[in-house]
N, C-alpha and C positions, 0 to 999 in steps of 0.2 A: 766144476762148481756150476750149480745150473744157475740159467738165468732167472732174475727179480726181477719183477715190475711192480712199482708202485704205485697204486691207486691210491688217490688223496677223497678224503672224506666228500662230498658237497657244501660242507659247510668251511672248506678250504677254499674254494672259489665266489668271489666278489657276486655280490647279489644283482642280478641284469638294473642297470637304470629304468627306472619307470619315469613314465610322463610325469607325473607329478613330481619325482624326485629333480627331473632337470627345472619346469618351471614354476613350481612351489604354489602361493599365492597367483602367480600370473597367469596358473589355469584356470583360476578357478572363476577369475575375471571372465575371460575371454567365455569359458560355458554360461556365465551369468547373463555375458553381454549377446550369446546366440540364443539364449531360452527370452532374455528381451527380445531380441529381433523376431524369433519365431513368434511371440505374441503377440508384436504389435505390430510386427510388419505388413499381412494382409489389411490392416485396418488403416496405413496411413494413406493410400490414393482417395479413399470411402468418405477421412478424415478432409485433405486436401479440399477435394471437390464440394464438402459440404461447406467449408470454411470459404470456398470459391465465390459460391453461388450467395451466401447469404450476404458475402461484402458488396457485390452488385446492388443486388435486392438493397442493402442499406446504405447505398454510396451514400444520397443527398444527407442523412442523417450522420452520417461518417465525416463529412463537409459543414452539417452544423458544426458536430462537435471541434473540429478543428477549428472555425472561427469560434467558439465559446474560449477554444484553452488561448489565442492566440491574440484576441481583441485588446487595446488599451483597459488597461484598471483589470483586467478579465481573474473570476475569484478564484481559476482551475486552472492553473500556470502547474501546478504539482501532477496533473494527470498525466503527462508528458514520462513520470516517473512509475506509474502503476505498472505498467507490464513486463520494467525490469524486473519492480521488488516481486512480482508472483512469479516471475522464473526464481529466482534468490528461492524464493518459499517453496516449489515446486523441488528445485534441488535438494532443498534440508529434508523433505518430505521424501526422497527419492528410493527409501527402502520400502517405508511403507505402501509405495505408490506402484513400486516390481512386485510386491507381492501381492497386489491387487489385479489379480489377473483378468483382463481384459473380457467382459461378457455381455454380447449385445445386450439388451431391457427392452422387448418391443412394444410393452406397456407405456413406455414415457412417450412414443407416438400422441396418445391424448393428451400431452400438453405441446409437444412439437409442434402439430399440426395445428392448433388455434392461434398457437405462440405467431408463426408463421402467416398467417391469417391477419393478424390484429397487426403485425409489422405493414404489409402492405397496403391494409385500408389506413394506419396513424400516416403512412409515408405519403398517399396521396393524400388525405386532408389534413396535412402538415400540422398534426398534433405532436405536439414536440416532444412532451414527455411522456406521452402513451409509446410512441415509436423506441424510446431507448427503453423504459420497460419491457416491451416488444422483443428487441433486440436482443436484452441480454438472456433474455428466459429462452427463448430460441438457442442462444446458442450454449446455455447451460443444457436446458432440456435435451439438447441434440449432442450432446456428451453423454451426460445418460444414458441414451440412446443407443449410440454407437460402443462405451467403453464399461456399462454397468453399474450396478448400486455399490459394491464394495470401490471402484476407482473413485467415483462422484464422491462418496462418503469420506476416502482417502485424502482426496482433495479440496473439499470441502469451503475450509476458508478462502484459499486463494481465487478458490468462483467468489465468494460475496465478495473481495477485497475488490474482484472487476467491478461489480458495482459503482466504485466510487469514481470510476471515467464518465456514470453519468452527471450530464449538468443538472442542477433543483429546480423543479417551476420556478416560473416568475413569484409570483404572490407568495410562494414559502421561500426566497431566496429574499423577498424584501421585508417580510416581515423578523426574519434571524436577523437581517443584518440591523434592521434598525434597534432590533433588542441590544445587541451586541453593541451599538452604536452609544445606547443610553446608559448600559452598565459599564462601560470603559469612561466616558465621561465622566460620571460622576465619582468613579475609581480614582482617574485625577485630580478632579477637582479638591478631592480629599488627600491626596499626596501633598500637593502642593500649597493647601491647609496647616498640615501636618508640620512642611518647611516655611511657616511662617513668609509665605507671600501674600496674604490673603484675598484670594483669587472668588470673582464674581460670578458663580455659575448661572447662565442663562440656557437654556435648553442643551443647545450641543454647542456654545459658545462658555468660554472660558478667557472671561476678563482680568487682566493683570496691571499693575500699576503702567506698564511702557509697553505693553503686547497683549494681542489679541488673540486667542487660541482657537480657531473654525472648528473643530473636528464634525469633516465630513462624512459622507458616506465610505470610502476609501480606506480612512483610518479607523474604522470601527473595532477592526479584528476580527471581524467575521474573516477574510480573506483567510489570516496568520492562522484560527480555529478551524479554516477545513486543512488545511497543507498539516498543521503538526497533528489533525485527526487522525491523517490518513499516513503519516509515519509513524505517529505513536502506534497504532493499529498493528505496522508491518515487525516495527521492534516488538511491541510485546508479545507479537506470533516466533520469533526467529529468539527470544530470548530462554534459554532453558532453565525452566521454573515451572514452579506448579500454577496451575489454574488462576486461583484464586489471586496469585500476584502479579499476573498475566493482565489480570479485569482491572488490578486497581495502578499499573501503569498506565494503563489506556487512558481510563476514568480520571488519572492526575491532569491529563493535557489542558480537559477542559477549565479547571479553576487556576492552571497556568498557566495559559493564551489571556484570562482576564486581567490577571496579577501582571504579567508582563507586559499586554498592551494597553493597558495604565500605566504601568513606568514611563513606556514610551512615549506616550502622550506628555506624560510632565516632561520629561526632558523636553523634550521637544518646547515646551512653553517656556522651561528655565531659558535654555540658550534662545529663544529669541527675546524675553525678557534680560538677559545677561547683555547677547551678542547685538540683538538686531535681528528684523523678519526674512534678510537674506543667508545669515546662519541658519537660523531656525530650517527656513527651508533646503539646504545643503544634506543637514541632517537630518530632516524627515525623508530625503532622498534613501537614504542609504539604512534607516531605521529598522525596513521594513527586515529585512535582510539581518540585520546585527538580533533582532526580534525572537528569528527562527533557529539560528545559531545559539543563541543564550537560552532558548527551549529545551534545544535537542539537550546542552549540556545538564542542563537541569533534570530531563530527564534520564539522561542518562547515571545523572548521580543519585535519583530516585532507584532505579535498577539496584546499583551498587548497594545504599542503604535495606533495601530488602532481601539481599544475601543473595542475588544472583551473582552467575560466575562466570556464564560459559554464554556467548553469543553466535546460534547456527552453527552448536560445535563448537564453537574454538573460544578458550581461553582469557578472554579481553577484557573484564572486571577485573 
């Protein structure tokens, strides 16, 4: 009987592993994460050193700003929190921002270069608020510069959200706050109307039968209206919604920083009309705080009531 050999088909033997079959998704990462590095890697020493040179260049004004956020009563206690929430913002934006491939612009040079200019000459004649204008356009325009019109574009908000680490002139910082000063007053003075105490409005005095109500500079709510500005801002950027319910979360803070630091004010006059002017002051201690807390919830339940769902992604309405 002669011999048989049996040759099995090819479609009898197990198909070779491929890279992708062993690491599925986890390739797909890791090419993602080399086509980033290939693109951004030549530009980050270029990056570094620009970011190097221009923090020298603006130490002194680096040195205002930290005494403006750090001083007693100081109204930019919240700027402390800006560069977390634009990394937060930068992260949600992280697809858009890979596929914005990295392209010098050597046109934005003409604003670099004045930007640049006008930093040095506000720095030596300690022009306060010319130098942070200075500052941030420099080093937006120097993104630009270095990473392109589709990245800059990509990025967009989180550059103007920088904005808001700078301090406001003088004369525009006193003129908001005294408005703010006079429409929270009289806010109260009508709550506390309303609860039949019949309270004696005098300018920013707020007369009660066994208490006296000062509301200073301090309690105006200008402070509480830049802090929940500049959160409302980062929530309605990282809330997933359309546009237009984007603008009208923002746009609620402001006639809710009014409405609430009028509450606060009357409380504040109840319990030391109730308590006594060392209650009263206990609690305008800790007001300010309970103020910004009962915002956030508030706005946060504004979100929910406009059918948002998803916060940066995730699920949280």
């Amino acid at each position: 009987m002669p011999d048989t050999t049996t040759v099995a088909s090819p479609s009898a033997y197990p198909a070779a592993p491929t890279a992708t079959g062993f690491l599925g998704a986890g390739s797909r990462e890791v090419e993602a994460r080399g086509t980033f590095a290939g693109a951004y890697g030549p530009l980050l020493l270029p990056l570094a050193l620009f970011a190097a040179l221009l923090g020298v260049i603006a130490l002194p004004m680096l040195r205002w700003w930290y005494w403006e956020y750090t001083k007693p009563e100081s109204y930019y206690g919240y700027a402390f929190f800006v560069p977390p929430l634009i990394g937060v913002m930068l992260w949600h934006k992280r697809k858009a921002l890979a596929e914005a491939t990295p392209t010098p612009y050597l046109p934005a040079l003409i604003i670099v270069i004045p930007a640049l200019s006008l930093l040095v000459l506000a720095i030596k004649t300690e022009m306060q608020a010319v130098m942070s204008s200075a500052f941030l356009l420099t080093f937006t325009s120097g993104l630009w510069l270095a990473l392109g019109t589709r990245w800059v574009r990509a990025a967009a908000f989180p550059l103007l959200f920088l904005w808001l680490m700078a301090p406001l002139p003088g004369p525009v910082l006193n003129d908001l706050t005294l408005s703010a000063q006079r429409i929270s007053t009289e806010g109260a003075a009508r709550l506390l109307g309303l609860l039949a105490l019949h309270p004696v409005h005098d300018g920013n005095l707020i007369h009660l039968e066994n208490y006296t109500l000062n509301v200073d500079v301090p309690c105006s709510g200008f402070k509480l209206l830049l802090s929940l500005l500049t959160f409302s801002a980062a929530f309605a950027f990282l809330t997933d919604t359309t546009l237009a319910k984007r603008w009208g979360l923002f746009l609620l803070s402001l006639p809710l920083t009014i409405l609430v630091n009028s509450v606060r004010i009357a409380l504040i006059g109840i319990v030391g009309e109730a308590l006594g002017s060392s209650a009263a002051n206990t609690f305008h201690d800790w007001s300010g705080v309970i103020s910004l807390v009962l915002c956030m919830v508030l706005l946060f339940s504004g979100a929910k009531g406009l059918g948002c769902r998803t916060f940066a992604g995730q699920p949280i309405f």
